[in-house]
C-alpha positions in Angstrom: -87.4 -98.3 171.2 -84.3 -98.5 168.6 -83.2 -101.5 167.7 -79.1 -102.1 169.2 -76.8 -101.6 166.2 -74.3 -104.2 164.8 -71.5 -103.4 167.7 -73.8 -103.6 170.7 -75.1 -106.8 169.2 -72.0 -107.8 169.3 -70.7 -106.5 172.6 -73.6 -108.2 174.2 -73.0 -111.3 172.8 -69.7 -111.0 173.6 -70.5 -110.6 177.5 -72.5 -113.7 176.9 -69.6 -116.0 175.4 -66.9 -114.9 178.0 -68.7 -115.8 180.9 -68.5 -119.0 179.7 -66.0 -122.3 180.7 -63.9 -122.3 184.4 -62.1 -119.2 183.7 -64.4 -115.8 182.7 -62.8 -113.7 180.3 -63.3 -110.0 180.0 -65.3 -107.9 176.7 -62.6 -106.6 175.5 -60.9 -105.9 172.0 -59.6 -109.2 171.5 -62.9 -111.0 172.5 -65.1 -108.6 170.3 -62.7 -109.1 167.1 -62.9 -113.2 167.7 -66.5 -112.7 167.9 -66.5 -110.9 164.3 -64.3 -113.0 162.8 -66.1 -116.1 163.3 -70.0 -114.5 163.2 -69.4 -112.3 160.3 -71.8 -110.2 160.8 -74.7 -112.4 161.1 -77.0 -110.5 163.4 -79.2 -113.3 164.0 -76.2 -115.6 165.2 -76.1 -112.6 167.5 -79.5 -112.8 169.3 -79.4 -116.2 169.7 -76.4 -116.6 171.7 -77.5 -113.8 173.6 -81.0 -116.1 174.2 -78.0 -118.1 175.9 -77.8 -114.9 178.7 -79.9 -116.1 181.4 -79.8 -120.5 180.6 -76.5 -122.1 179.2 -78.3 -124.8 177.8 -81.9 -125.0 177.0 -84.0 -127.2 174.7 -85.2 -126.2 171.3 -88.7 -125.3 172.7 -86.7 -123.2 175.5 -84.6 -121.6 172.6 -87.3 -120.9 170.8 -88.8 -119.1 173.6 -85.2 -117.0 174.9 -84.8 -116.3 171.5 -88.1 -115.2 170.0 -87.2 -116.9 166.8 -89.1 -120.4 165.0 -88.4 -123.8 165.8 -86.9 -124.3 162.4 -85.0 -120.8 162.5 -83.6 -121.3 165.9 -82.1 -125.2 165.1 -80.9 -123.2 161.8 -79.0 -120.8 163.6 -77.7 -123.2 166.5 -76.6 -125.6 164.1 -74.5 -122.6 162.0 -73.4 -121.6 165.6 -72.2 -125.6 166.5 -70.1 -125.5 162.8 -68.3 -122.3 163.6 -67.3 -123.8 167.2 -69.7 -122.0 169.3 -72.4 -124.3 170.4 -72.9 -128.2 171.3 -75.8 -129.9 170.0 -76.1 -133.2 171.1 -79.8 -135.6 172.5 -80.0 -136.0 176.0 -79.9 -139.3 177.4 -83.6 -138.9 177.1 -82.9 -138.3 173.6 -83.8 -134.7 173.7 -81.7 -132.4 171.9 -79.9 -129.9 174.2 -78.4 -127.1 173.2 -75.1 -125.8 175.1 -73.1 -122.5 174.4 -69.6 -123.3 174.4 -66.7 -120.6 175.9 -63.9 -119.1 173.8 -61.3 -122.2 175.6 -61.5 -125.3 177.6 -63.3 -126.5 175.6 -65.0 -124.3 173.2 -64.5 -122.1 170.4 -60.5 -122.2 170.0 -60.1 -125.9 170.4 -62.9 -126.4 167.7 -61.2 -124.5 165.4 -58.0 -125.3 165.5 -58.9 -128.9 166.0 -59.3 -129.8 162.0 -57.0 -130.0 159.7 -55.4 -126.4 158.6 -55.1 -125.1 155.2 -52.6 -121.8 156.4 -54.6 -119.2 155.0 -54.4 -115.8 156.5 -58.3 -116.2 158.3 -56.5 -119.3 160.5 -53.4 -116.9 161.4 -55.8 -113.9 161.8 -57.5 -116.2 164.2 -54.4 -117.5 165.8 -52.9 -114.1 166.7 -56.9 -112.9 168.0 -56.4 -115.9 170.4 -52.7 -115.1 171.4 -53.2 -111.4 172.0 -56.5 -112.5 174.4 -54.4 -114.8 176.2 -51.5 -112.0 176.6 -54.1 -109.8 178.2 -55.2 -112.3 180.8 -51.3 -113.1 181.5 -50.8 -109.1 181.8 -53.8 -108.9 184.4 -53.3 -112.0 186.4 -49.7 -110.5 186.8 -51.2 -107.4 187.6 -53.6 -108.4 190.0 -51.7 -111.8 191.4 -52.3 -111.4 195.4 -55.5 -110.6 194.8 -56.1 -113.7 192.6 -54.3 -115.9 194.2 -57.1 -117.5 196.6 -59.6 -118.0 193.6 -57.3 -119.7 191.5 -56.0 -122.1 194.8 -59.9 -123.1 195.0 -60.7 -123.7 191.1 -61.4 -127.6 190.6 -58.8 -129.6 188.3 -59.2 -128.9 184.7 -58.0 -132.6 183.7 -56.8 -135.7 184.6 -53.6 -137.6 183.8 -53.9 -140.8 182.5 -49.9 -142.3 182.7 -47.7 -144.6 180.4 -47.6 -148.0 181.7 -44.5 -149.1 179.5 -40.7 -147.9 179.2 -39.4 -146.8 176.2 -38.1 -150.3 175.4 -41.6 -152.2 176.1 -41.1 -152.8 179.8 -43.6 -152.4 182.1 -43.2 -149.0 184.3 -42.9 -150.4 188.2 -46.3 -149.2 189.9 -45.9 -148.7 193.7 -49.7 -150.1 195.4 -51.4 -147.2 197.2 -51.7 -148.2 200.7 -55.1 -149.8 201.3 -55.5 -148.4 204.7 -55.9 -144.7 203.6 -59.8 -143.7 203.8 -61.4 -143.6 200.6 -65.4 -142.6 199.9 -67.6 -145.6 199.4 -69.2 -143.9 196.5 -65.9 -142.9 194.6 -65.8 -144.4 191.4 -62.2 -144.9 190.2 -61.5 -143.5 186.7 -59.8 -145.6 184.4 -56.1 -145.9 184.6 -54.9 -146.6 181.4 -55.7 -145.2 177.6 -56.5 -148.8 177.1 -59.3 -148.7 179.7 -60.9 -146.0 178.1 -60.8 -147.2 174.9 -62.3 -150.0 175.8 -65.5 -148.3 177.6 -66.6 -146.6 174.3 -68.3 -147.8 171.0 -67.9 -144.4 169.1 -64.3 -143.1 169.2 -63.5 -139.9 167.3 -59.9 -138.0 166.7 -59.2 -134.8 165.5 -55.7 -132.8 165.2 -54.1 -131.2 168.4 -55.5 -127.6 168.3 -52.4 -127.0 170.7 -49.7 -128.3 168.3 -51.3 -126.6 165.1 -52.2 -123.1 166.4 -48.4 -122.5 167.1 -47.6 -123.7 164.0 -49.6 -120.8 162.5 -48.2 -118.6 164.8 -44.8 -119.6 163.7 -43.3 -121.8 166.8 -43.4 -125.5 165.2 -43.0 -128.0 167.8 -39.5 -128.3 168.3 -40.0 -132.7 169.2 -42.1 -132.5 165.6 -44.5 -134.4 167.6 -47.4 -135.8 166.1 -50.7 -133.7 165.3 -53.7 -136.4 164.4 -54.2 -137.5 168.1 -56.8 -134.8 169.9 -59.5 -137.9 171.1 -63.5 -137.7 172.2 -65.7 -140.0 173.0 -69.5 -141.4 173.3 -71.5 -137.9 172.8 -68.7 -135.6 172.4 -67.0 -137.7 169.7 -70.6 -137.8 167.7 -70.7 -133.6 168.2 -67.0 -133.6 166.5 -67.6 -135.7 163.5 -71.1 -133.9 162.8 -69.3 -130.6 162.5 -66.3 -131.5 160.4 -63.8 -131.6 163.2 -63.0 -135.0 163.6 -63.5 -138.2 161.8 -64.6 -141.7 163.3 -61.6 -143.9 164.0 -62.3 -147.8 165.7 -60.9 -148.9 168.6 -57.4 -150.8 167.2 -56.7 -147.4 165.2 -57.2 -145.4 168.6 -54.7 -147.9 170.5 -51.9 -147.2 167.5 -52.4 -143.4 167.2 -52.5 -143.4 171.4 -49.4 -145.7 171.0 -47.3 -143.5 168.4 -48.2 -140.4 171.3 -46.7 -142.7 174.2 -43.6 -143.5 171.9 -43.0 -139.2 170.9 -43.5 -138.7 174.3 -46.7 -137.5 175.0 -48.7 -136.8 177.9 -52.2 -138.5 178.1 -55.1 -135.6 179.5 -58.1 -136.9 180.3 -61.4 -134.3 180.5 -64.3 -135.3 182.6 -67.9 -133.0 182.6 -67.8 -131.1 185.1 -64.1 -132.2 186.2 -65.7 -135.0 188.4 -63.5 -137.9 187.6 -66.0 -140.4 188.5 -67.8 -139.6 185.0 -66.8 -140.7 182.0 -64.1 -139.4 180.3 -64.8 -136.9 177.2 -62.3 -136.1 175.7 -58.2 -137.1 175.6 -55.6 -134.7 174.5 -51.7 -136.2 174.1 -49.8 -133.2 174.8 -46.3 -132.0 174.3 -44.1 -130.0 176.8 -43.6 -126.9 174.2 -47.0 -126.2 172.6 -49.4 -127.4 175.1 -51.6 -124.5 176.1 -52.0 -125.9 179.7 -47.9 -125.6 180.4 -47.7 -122.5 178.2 -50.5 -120.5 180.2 -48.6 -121.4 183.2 -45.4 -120.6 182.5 -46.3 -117.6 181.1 -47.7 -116.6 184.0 -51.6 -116.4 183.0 -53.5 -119.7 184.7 -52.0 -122.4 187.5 -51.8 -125.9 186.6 -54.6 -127.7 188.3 -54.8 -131.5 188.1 -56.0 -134.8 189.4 -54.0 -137.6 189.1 -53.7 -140.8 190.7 -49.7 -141.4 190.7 -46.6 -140.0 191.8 -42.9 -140.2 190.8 -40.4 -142.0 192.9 -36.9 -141.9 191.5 -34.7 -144.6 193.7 -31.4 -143.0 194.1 -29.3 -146.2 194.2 -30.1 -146.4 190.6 -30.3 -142.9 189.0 -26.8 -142.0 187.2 -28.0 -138.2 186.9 -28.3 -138.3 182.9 -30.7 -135.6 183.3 -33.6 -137.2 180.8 -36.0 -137.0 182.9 -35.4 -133.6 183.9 -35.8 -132.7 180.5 -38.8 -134.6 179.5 -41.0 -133.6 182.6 -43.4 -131.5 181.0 -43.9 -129.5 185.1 -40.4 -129.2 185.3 -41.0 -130.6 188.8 -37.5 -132.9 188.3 -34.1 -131.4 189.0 -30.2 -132.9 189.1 -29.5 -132.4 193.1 -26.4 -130.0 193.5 -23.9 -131.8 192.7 -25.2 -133.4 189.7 -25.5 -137.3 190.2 -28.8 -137.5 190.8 -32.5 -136.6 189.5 -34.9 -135.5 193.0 -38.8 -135.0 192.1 -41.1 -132.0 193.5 -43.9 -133.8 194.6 -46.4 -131.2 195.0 -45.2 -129.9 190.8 -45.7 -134.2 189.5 -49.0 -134.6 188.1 -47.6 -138.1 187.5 -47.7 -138.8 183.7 -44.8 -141.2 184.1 -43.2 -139.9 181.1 -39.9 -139.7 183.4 -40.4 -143.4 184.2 -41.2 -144.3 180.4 -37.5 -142.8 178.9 -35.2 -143.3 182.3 -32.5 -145.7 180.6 -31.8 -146.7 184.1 -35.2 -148.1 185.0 -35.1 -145.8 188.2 -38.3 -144.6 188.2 -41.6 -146.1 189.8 -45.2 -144.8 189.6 -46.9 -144.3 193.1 -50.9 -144.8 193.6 -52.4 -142.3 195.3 -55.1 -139.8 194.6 -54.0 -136.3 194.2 -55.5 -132.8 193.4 -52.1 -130.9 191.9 -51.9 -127.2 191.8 -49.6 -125.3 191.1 -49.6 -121.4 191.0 -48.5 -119.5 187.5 -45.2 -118.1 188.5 -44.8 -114.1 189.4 -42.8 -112.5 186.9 -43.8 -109.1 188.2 -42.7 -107.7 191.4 -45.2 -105.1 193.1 -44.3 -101.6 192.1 
């Protein structure tokens, strides 16, 4: 039998990557042009994420057995594969090494690389536009295809958490409105940590990296227009070990994370927590501070491409006696779930588009603005820019 050439090595591989992560993406020209760009060519790169085809994570004995190659040759190629973005190699809490194939996104091969910090050579914008047109496509076919959608991507599970500010803009602490203790809760939920502070707190080894967010539209020529902050893209525990082995972030301790996390709170910034598996009662992974104009998340949605899907445990409540309708908060809420009613005095919140971040509360001169406890899944569905033909 002939051996595949180059391109079906690569197509196959391909299929392999992009059924990766939440959200599948399809083999397509974009996908297959990422795929060269970052494997150059390296045909054994190729057969050992397709060893990945049938087990998305397997030990080295299991590699070595899916793939066909040597112990030393297949932790050779792996550990190439982790550098360039592609795969996590971290011990087990047995201390057993596992190795993971990551997706293109969330979280996986764009974040990575986009996650250090960029020189602006043409391989980075090459890169950057590869990513863009893929994401165009998805946008084009999720508009093309949106009743039909619709119903898987009401069902997906949250993609993150937000974690809120706790202070105004002038130091105060932002009102938080109990939850009421009478509402059922499961014995064996476990509360996630509230605060950035909490989660600091849980974790010895701290890692941060640049915003891939932020710094792949710079390259594609849309600078964030708040010129927020960059070095503030956070993991933790095994994640933040996986970063700092492959160049992408750099150990920071604990009173360094509370100032960057700080100088995100004062430009702004919405805390996003990551949990495996999106099940909030295990500990957080990752934290991203993102801004309302670059952040994938938002941008995806608005475009049309992916719904916003988040747990939170607060809620916006804007007391009407003391809004004076400045309109700050409807143009800091990254959901755009805040509007001036119709005649222009006063802010009124869309409760099912608040995924409570409490940046409103944080910059409302007024002080109008409380945080409500409360356990919530938000969704909200990309809009339809296309109507049916």
């Amino acid at each position: 039998m002939a051996e595949n050439s180059l391109e079906e090595k690569y197509r196959s591989a391909a299929g392999v990557v992009c059924r990766q992560g939440m959200f599948p993406f399809p083999v397509n020209d974009p996908t297959l042009a990422i795929l060269k760009h970052v494997i150059q060519d390296d045909e054994d790169e190729l057969d050992l994420i397709c060893a990945f085809g049938k087990k998305v994570s397997q030990t080295l004995e299991e590699l070595t057995v899916s793939s066909g190659f040597s112990p030393d040759k297949a932790d050779q190629l792996a550990s190439s594969l982790a550098r360039k973005g592609l795969v996590f190699n971290q011990p087990n809490s047995a201390g057993v090494m596992i190795y993971r194939l990551l997706p293109l996104m969330n979280v996986g091969l764009m974040e990575y690389k986009f996650m250090t910090e960029l020189t602006g050579d043409e391989q980075e914008r090459e890169l950057a536009h590869l990513f863009q047109a893929l994401l165009n496509g998805v946008r084009d076919q999720v508009q093309a295809n949106y009743d039909t959608l619709v119903p898987a991507l009401k069902s997906a599970p949250p993609v993150d958490r937000t974690v809120p500010s706790r202070v105004t803009d002038d130091g105060k602490p932002i009102r938080i409105i109990p939850v009421d203790r009478k509402v059922a809760i499961p014995d064996e939920f476990v509360f996630p940590s509230q605060s950035v502070d909490e989660i600091i707190d849980k974790f010895d080894e701290i890692a941060v990296g640049h915003c891939f967010c932020r710094q792949r539209q710079k390259v594609l020529g849309k600078p964030c227009a708040t010129n927020a902050p960059t070095r503030n893209c956070f993991t933790f525990g095994k994640s933040a070990r996986h970063t700092v082995a492959q160049g992408f972030a750099e150990m920071v301790s604990k009173e360094e994370a509370r100032r960057i996390m700080r100088e995100a709170e004062e430009a702004g910034l919405v805390h996003k927590a990551f949990h495996p598996g999106s099940n909030v009662s295990r500990p957080e992974t990752s934290i991203c501070n993102c801004c309302k104009d670059c952040c994938d998340t938002l941008n995806l949605w608005r475009e049309g491409a992916f719904p916003l899907i988040n747990s939170t445990y607060y809620l916006s409540v804007i007391d009407p006696d003391l809004c004076s309708g400045c309109g700050i908060c409807v143009e800091r809420c990254p959901t755009d779930a805040i509007r001036l009613n119709d005649e222009g005095t006063t802010a009124e919140r869309d409760e099912k588009s608040c995924f409570g971040c409490g940046v409103c509360a944080r910059f409302c001169p007024e002080g109008a603005i409380s945080l409500q406890e409360g356990l919530r899944r938000v969704m909200v569905l990309p809009p339809r820019l296309r109507s049916d033909p």
